[in-house]
N, C-alpha and C positions, 0 to 999 in steps of 0.2 A: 504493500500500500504506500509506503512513503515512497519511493521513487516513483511512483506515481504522481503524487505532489508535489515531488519535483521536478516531473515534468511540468505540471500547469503553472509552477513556480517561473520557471524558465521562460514556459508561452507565455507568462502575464509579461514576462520582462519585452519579449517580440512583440507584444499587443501593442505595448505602450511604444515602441519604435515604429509600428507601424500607423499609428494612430498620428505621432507627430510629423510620418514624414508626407502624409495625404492631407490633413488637417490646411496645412497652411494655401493648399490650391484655393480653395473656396473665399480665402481672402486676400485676391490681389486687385482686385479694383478698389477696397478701403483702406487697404496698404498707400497701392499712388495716389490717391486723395489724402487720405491723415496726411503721410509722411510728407508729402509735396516733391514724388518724385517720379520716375516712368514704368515701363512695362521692363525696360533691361535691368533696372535696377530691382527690381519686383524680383524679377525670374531670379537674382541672384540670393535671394533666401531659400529657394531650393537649392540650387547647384553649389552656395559654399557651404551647405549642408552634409551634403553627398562629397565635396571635396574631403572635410572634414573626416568621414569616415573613409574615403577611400586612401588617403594618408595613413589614419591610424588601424583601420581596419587589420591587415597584415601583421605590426606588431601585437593587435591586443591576442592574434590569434597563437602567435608565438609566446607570447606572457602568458598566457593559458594552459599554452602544454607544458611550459618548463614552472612559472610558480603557483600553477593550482588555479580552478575555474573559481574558486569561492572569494579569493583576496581579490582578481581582477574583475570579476561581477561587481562587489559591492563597490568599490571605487569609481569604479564608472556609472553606477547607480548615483551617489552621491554628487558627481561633476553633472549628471545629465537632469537631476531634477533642482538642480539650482543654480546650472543657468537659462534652463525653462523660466522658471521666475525670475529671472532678469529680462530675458525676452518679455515676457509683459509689459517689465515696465520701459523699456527701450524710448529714449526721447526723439530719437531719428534713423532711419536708411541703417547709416554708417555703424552707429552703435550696434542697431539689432542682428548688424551682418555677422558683428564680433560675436553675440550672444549663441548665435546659430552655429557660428565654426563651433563655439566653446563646448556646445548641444552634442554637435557631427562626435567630436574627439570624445564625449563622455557614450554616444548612441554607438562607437563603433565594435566595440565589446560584442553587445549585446547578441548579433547573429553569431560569430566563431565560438563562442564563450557558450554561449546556450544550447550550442549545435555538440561542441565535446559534453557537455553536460546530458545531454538527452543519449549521444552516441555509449558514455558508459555509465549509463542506466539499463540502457537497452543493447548489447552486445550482439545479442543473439537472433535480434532484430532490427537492425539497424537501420537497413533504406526503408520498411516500413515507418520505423517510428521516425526520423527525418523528412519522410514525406507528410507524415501527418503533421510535424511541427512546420511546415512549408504551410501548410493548409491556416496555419495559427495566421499568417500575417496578411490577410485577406481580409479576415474578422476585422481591425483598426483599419484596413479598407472602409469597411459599412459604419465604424462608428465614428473615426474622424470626419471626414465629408460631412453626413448627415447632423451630427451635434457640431460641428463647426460651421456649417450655415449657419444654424439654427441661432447659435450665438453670435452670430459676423449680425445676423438681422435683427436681434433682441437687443442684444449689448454692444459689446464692440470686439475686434479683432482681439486686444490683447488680453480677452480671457480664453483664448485657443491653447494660449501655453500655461495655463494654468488647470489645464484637466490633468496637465502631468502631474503634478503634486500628489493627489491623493494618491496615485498607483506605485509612484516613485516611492512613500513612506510605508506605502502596506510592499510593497514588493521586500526593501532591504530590510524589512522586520522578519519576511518568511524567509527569506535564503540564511540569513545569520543564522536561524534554528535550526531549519531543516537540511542544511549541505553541507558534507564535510569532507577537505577536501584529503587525497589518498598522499600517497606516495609524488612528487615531484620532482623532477631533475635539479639538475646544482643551475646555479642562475648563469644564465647567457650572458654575453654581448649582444646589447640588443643593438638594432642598426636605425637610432634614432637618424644617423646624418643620413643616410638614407629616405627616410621617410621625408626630410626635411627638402632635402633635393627636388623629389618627386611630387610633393605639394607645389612648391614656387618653381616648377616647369607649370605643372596645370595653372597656376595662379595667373602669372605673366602670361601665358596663351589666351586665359580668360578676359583678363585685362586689355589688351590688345585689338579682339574683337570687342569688345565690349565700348572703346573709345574709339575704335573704327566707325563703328554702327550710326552713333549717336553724334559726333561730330563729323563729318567725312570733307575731308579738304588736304590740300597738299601736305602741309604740316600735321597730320593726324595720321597721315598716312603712312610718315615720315616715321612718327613715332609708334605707330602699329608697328610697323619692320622692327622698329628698335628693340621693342617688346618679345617681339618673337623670337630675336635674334638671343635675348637674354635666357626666353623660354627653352630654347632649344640647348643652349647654355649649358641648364638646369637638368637637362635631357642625360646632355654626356657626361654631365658628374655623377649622376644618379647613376645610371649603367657600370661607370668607373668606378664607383663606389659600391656597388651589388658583385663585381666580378674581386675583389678584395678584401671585402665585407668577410668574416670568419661564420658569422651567422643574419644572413642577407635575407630581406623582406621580400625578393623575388632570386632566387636562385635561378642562373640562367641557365643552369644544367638544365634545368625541366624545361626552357623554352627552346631546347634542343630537340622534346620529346612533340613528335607533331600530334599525336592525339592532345598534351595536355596545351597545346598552344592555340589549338584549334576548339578547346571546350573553351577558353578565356578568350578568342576575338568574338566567340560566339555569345556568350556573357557581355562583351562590348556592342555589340551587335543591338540585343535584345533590350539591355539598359538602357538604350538612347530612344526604344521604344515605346519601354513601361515607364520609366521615369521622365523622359522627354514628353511624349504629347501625351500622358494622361494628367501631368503636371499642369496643362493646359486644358482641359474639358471644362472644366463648371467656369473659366473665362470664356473657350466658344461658347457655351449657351448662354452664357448671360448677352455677350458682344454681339454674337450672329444669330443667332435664336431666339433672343429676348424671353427666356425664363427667368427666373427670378433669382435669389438669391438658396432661397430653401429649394426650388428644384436644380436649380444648379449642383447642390451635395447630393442631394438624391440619385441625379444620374448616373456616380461612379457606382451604387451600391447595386447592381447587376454585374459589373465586370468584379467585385468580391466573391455575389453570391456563386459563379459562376465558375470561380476559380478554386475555392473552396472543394465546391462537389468535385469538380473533374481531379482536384489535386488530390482527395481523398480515394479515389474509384482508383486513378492509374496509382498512387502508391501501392497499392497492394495486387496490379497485373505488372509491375514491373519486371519480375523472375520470370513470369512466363512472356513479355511480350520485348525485352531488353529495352533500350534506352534508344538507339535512333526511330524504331517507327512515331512512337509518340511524339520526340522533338520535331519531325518532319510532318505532320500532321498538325502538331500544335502553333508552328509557324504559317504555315500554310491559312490556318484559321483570322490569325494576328493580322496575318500581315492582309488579308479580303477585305477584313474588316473596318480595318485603320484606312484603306483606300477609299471603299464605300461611304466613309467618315465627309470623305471630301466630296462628296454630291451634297453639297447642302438644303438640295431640293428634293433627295433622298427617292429620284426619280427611277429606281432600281423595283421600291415597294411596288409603285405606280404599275410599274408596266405589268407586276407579276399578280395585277390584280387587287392588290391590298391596300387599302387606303387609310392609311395612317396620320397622326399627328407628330409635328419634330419632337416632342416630349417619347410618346409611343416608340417612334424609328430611333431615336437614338438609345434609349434603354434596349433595343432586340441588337444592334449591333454592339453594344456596349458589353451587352451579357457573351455576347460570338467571341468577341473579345478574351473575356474572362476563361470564358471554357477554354482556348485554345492556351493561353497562360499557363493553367492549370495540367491539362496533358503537358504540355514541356517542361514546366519548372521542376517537378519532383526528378524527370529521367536528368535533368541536364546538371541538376545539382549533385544528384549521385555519380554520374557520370567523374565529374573531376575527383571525388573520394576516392571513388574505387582507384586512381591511381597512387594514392598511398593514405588507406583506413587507418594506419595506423596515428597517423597525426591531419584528424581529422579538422581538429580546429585550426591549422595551419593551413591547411589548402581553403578550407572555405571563406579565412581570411582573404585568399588569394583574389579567391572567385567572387567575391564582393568588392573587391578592391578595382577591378575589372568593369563588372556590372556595373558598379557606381563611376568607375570613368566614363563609358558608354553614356549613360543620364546625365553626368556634367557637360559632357560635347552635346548631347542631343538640345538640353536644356538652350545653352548658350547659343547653335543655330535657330532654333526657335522660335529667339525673344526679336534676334537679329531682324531674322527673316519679318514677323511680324512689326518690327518696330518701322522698318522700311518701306511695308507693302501702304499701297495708297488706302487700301479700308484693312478690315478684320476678316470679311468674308474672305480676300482674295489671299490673304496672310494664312488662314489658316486651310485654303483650297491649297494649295502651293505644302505647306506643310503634311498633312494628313498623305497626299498621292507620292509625297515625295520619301518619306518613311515608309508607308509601308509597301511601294517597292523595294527601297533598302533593304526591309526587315528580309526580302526573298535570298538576299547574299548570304543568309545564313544557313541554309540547309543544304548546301553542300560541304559546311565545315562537322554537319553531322556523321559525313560517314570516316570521317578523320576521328573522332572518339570512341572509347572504349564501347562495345556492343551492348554489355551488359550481361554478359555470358561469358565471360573467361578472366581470369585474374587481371590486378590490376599491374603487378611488378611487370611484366612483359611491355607495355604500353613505354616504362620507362627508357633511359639510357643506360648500357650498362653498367658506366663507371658513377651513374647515382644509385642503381640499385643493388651496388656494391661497397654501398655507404653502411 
């Protein structure tokens, strides 16, 4: 029974990460109104969110496996529900941006960390129970959106980060009791400069576009190159420091090994999808739709429910159906849907005889959505494990570090593309067609990954799996 509660212990901790990282969509029209500032500066409360974790994501998974899931849980617990309440009280843009990295670095724990925690609970079942904990962060899909409208129209924005608190104080009360942690290795060299590299490459390339977009003229242009030039900088120190690194955040032995480099572009692939344009949904409905502010949260809550079932059904056909038919199947679904997205006159219903309203058409494409999610995430997540189970919160670190690059570049073309386009309709016509044909680049990286049927050491190089 108690490893049982600690698994729901763990999900509560994914609830709550996924609850903040949907929560904030639903309010970026009273964002650029309070704060007095635009749709690119908007977008960047997601994306230096996701940079955030995708920085530290990698080490919290490595502090994990070497000093124990329960010392790095509760500290990250601790950073993440209090700078939630600073994000409340946030007096501008700038500040709140800080508040959100400070958020990202305390959120990033949360999936590696919770993922070895459920892995050795459950040994003996492992991609079932990983997939059912996949299924967990769908749920803070349905209840961020919907109780974040509801409070964006009631109250005001900055009680969105304030539903963290109460889970934040009941969470670090249950782990302190119930988790204890085993046996842990002798402490690393972590490769903080490492991480630090690969933050300020994303940052500067952020920055870059971000004062391209918004100012465009010789001197902006000047200084975008400059920018990049510094990004890319950032680029070759981070690699030069990962091939010297004693205990490096991406070992590049493994992006020697084409299955496992072809599960993480595919992770980038897919992140620029689910974190890029569903980042943006309840702004198309409110902008191009003219829903309101409560049906704007409402309309994510089909692609949860949707993701949920199907994450639950294929966890448990996955031994017998492996891991590429479902990612090819579930991209396939993503990627119809996200295009279809872009008929804004949703003239597809039309033809097939069904006469719908945009409230109606977008909730059945939304759910298409979800379902197909849901078939791929559980196989693509296991997927990377299976090439080394044994440090399982290592590589998932990896594999989020990835995913979440993927949503920072999607995010940042985006806000571009929209900040640029002469309306909203044509900004997000342009975006929707223009993802998800991308999302289609991905299913051919599927047959580059493990099948799902055979060990995972084989997959590797030899002189890592002679480590």
């Amino acid at each position: 029974m108690k490893r049982y509660l600690i698994f729901g212990s763990a999900g509560l901790g994914l609830l709550m990460y996924s609850i903040d990282s949907t929560v904030v969509a639903v309010a970026f029209s009273h964002l650029i109104q309070d704060l007095h500032t635009n749709v690119l500066w908007a977008g960047w409360t997601v994306s230096i969110y996701l940079v955030a974790v995708m920085s530290a994501m990698p080490l919290m998974g490595i502090l994990s496996d070497t000093y124990g899931r329960k010392k790095v849980y509760l500290a990250s617990l601790v950073l993440f529900t209090a700078s939630s309440l600073a994000c409340g009280f946030a007096p501008n843009i700038y500040s709140l941006l800080i508040f959100r990295f400070l958020q990202g670095i305390g959120g990033a724990s949360f999936l590696p960390t919770a993922s070895g925690i459920v892995s050795d609970q459950f040994p003996e079942n492992r991609e079932s129970a990983i997939g059912l904990f996949t299924s967990i962060f769908p749920i803070g899909g349905i209840i961020g959106p919907n109780l974040g409208a509801w409070i964006v129209s009631q109250y005001s924005w900055r009680y969105i980060f304030y539903i963290n608190l109460p889970i934040g104080i009941v969470l670090i009360g249950l782990i302190m009791i119930l988790l204890h942690d085993g046996k842990v290795s002798s402490k690393p060299n972590i490769d903080f400069a490492g991480a630090a590299f690969f933050f300020g490459a994303i940052l500067f390339l952020m920055l870059s576009l971000n004062h391209l977009a918004e100012n465009f003229s010789v001197f902006s242009l000047l200084l975008a190159v400059l920018l990049v030039g510094v990004s890319v900088f950032f680029f070759y120190l981070f690699f030069r420091q990962e091939k010297r690194a004693s205990n490096p955040i991406l070992d590049i032995t493994l992006l020697r090994s084409k299955p496992f480099f072809a599960a993480n572009l595919f992770n980038m692939i897919i992140g620029a999808g689910v974190f890029g344009i569903f980042a943006f949904i309840p702004l198309y409905a409110i902008s191009v739709q003219k829903l309101t502010i409560l049906a704007s949260g409402m309309i994510l809550t089909p692609r949860s429910l949707g993701t949920i079932s199907a994450a639950a059904l294929t966890s448990f056909l996955l031994k017998r159906w492996g891991y590429r038919r479902p990612i090819v199947l579930g991209v396939i679904l993503v990627s119809l849907s996200t295009i279809l997205l872009g008929d804004q006159g949703f003239r597809l219903f039309k033809i097939l005889g069904i006469h719908l309203g945009a409230t109606e058409s977008l909730l059945i494409l939304i759910m298409v959505t979800g379902i197909g999610l849901g078939i791929l995430l559980p196989a693509s997540n296991n997927a990377c494990i299976e090439l080394m189970p044994e440090k399982v919160a290592t590589i998932t670190g990896l594999r989020g570090m990835f995913r979440s690059a993927g949503g920072v570049c999607g995010i940042s073309l985006i806000t571009i593309v929209l900040h640029l386009s002469s309306t909203p309709a044509r900004g997000f016509r342009t975006v929707f067609i223009g993802f998800g044909l991308g999302l289609l680049l991905a299913i051919p990286l599927a047959f580059l990954m493990p099948s799902g049927r055979k060990g995972g050491d084989q997959y590797l190089p030899s002189e890592f799996t002679a480590k």
